[in-house]
C-alpha positions as CSV (number, residue, x, y, z in Angstrom):
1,X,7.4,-6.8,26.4
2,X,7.6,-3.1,26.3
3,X,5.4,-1.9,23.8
4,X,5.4,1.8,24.6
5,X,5.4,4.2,21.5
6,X,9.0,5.7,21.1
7,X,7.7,9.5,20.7
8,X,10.4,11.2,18.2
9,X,11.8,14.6,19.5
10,X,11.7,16.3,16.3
11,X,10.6,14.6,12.7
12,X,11.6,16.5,9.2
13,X,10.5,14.7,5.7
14,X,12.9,14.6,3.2
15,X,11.4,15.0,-0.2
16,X,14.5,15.2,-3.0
17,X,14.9,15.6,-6.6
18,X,10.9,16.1,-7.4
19,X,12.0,17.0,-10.6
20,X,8.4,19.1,-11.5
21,X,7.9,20.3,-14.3
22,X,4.7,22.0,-16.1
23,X,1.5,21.1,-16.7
24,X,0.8,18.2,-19.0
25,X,5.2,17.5,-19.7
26,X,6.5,14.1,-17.8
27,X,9.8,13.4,-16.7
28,X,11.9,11.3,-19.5
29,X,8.5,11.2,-21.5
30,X,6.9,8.6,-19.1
31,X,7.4,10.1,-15.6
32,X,4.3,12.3,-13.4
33,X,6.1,13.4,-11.3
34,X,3.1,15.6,-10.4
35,X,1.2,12.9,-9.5
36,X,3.9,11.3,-7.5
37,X,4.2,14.2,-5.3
38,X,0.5,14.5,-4.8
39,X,0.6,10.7,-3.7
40,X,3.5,11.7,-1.1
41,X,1.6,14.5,0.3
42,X,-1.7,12.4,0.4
43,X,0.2,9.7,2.2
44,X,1.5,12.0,4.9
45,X,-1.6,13.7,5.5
46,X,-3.4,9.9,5.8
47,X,-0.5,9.3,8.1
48,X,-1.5,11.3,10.6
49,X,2.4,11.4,12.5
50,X,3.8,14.5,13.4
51,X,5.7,16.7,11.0
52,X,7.6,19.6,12.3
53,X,9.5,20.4,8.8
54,X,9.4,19.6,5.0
55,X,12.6,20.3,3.2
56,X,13.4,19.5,-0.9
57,X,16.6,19.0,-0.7
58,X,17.3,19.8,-4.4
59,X,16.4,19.5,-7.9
60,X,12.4,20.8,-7.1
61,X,12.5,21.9,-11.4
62,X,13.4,19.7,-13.6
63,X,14.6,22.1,-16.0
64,X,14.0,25.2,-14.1
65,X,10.3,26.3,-15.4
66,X,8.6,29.1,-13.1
67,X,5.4,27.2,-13.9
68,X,6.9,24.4,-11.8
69,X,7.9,25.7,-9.0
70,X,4.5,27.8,-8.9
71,X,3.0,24.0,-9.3
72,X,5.0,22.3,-6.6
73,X,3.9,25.5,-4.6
74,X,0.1,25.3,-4.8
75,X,0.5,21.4,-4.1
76,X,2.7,22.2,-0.9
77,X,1.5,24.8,0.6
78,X,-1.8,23.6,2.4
79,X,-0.6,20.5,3.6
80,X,2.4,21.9,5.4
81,X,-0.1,24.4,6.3
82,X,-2.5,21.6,7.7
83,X,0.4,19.7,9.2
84,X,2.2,22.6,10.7
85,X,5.5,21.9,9.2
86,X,7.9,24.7,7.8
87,X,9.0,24.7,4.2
88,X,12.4,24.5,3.7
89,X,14.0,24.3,-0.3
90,X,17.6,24.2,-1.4
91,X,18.8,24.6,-4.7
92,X,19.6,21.5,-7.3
93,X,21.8,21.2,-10.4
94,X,18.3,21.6,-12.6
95,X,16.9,24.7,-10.7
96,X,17.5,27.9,-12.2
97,X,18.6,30.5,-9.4
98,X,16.5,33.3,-10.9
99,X,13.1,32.0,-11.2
100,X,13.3,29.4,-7.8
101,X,14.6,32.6,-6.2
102,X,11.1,34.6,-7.2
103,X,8.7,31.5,-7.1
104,X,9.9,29.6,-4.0
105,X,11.5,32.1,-2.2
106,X,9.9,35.1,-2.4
107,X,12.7,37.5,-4.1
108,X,11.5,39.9,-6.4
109,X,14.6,40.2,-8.0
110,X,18.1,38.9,-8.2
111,X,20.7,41.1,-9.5
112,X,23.4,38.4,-9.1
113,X,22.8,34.9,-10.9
114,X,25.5,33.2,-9.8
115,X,24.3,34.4,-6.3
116,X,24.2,30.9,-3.8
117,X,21.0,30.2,-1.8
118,X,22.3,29.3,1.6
119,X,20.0,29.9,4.9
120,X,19.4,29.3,8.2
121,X,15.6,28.0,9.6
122,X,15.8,27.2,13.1
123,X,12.4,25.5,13.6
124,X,11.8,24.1,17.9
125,X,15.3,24.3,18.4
126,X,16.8,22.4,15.6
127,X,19.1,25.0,13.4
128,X,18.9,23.6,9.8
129,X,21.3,24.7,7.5
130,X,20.9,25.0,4.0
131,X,24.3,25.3,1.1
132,X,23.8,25.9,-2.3
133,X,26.3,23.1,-3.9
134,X,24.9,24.3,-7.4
135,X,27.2,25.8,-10.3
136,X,25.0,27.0,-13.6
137,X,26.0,25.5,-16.0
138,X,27.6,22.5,-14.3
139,X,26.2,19.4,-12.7
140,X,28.6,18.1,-10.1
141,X,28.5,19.8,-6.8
142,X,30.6,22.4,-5.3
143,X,30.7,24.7,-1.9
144,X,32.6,28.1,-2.7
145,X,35.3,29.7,-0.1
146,X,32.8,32.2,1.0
147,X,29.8,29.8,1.9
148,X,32.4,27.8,3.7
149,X,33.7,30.7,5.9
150,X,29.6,31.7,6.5
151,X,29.1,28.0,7.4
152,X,31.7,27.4,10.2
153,X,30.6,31.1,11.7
154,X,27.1,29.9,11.8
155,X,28.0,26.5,13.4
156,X,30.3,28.5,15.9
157,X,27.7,29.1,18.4
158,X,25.5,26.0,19.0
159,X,21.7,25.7,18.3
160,X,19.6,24.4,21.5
161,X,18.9,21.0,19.9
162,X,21.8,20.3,17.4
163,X,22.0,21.0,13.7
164,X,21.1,19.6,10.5
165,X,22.6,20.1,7.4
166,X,20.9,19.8,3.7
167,X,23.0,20.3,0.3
168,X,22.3,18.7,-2.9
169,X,25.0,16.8,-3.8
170,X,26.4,13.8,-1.8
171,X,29.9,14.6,0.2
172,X,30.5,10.5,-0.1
173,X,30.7,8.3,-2.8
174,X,28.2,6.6,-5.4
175,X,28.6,2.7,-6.5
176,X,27.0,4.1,-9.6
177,X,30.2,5.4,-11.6
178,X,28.3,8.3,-13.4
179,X,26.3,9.2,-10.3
180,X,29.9,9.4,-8.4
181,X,31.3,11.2,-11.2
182,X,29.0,14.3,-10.2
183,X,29.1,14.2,-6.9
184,X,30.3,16.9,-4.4
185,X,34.2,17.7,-5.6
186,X,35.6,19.2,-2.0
187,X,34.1,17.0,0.6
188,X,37.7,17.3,3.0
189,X,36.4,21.6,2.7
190,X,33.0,20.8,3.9
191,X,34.4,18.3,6.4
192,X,36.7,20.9,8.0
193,X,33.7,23.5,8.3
194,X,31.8,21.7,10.6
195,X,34.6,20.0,12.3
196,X,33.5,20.1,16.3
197,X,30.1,21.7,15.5
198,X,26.9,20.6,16.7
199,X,25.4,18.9,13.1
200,X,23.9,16.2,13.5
201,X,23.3,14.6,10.1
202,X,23.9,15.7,6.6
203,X,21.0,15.3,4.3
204,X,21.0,15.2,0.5
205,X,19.6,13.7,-2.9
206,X,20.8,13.9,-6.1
207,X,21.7,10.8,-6.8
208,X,18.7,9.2,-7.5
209,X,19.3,6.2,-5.3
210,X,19.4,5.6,-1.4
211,X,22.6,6.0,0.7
212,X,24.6,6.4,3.9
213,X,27.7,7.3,5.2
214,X,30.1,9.2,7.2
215,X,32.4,12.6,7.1
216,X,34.3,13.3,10.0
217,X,31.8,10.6,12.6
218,X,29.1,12.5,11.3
219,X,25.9,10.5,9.6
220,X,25.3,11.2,5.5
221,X,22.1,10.6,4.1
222,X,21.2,10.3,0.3
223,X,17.3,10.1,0.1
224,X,15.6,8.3,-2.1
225,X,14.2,11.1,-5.6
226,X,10.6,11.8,-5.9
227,X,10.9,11.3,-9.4
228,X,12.6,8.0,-10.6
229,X,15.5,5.6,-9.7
230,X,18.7,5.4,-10.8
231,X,19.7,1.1,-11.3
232,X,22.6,0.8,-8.1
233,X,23.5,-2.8,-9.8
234,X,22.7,-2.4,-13.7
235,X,23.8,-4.9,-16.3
236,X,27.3,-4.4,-17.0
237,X,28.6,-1.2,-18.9
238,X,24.8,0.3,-18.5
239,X,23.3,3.7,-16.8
240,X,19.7,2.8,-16.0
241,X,16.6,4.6,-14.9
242,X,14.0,2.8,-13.1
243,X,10.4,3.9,-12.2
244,X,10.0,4.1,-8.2
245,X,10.1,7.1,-6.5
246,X,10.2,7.5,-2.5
247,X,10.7,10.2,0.7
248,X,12.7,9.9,4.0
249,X,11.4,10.3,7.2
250,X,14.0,12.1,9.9
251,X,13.5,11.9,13.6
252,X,15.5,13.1,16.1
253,X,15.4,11.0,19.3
254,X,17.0,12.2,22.1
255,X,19.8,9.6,22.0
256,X,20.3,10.0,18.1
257,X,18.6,10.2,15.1
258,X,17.0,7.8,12.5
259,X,16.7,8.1,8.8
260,X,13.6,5.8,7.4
261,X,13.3,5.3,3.5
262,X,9.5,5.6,3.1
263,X,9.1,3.5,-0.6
264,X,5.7,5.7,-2.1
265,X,5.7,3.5,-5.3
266,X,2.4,1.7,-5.7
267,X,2.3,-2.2,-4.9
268,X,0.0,-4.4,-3.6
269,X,-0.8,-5.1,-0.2
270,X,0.3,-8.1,1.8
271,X,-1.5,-7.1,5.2
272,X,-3.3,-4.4,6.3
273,X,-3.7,-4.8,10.1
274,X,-4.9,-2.0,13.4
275,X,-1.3,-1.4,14.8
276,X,-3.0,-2.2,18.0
277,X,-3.8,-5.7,17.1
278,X,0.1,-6.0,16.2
279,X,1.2,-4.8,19.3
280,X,-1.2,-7.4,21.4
281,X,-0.1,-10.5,19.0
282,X,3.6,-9.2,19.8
283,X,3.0,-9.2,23.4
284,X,1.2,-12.4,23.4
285,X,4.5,-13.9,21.5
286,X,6.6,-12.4,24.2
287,X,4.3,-14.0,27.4
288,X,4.5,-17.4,25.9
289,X,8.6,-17.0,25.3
290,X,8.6,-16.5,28.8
């Protein structure tokens, strides 16, 4: 048995929809969301697995507050310092451009409101693209004529290990019929911008529950919210929230790329074992099978 550690090429954590808000307010009157991304960053610190990029894919405020963004900053900061991961934020239908502008991104001032947040970090060779599929005043997703034109020059010349692509709102369907009511309206636009272009996976949140699929052969990926889960199979005729919160894990192989669900809620354990000691009862299995 081969038990030789598959070494990714590139990893980027997905955290989505950490919905902070300021000090001492929960989430829906029950939810930390404070404290769950202090657990997520405690966990990958423990981990001790390579991180090349963090990106919050969306929904980083819950209703926009300066205070929150300048909280999720002081929490983040140090440990993608300490892991030596770049920082990567889009915008979400519950940020506010103005202050996650200032707080997150560093501009003193924004003349424009209705201005889009869309940018280009190309971190060891992976180009990651980030659209702004937020309207104020709206919640459903949208990419404008302008962003789509900027995105298909981008993706014209190719990045030396492929692209990835981060937006909000899903470009594929829900199961949950309010979650599908507001996701992105002109998927077939976005599909024809990076028709024949290097990306390599779409990655989004928003809808509050875990998901893939496919535009144009190329992967989607809804991550799992920071904050709370949305019921994928609720009683009939109900919209349900459900505590549990989670991350992703991206890595880039060299044959493809996997997208991991990492589930952060706490539970008990069932086994805690050395991986080594897994690896040896796994070879042992394989001897004996012959």
């Amino acid at each position: 048995m081969n038990t030789a550690r598959v070494e990714p090429a590139f990893t980027l954590v997905q955290l989505t929809d950490t919905h902070l808000r300021a000090e001492g307010e929960l989430v829906h009157g029950s939810v930390d969301t404070y404290a769950n991304l202090t657990r997520v960053l405690d966990q990958l610190m423990a981990s001790g697995q390579r991180v090349d990029a963090m990106v919050f894919s969306g929904d980083v405020a819950d209703d926009g507050d300066p205070a929150a963004y300048r909280r999720l900053r002081e929490l983040v900061e140090p440990v993608a310092r300490s892991l030596g991961a770049a920082t990567i934020y889009a915008m979400g239908n519950h940020d506010e451009r103005t202050a996650f502008g200032r707080e997150l991104l560093g501009e003193n001032a924004v003349s424009d409101p209705d201005r889009t947040f869309d940018s280009v970090h190309v971190v060891d060779g992976v180009r990651i693209v980030v659209l702004d599929s937020s309207t104020p005043g709206r919640h459903d997703g949208r990419i404008e004529p302008h962003q789509l034109r900027w995105l298909a020059a981008e993706l014209t010349v190719p990045s030396p290990r492929g692209s990835i692509l981060v937006l909000h709102h899903p470009p594929i369907s829900s199961p949950v019929v309010t979650v599908n009511h507001l996701r992105l309206q002109n998927p077939a636009d976005l599909e024809e911008a990076i028709a024949g272009s290097d990306v390599r996976m779409i990655v989004c949140g928003h809808s509050h529950h875990t998901g893939a699929g496919s535009i144009g052969g190329v992967p989607v990926w809804v991550g799992p919210a920071m904050s709370y889960r949305v019921d994928a199979a609720p009683p009939a005729g109900r919209h349900r929230g459900l505590s549990g919160f989670g991350f992703t894990r991206i890595d880039l192989l060299e044959s493809g790329c996997t997208a991991t669900a990492v589930d952060a809620t706490p539970s008990a354990t069932v086994y805690d074992r050395s991986q080594q000691s897994m690896l040896e009862k796994l070879a042992d299995l394989e001897r004996r099978a012959g």
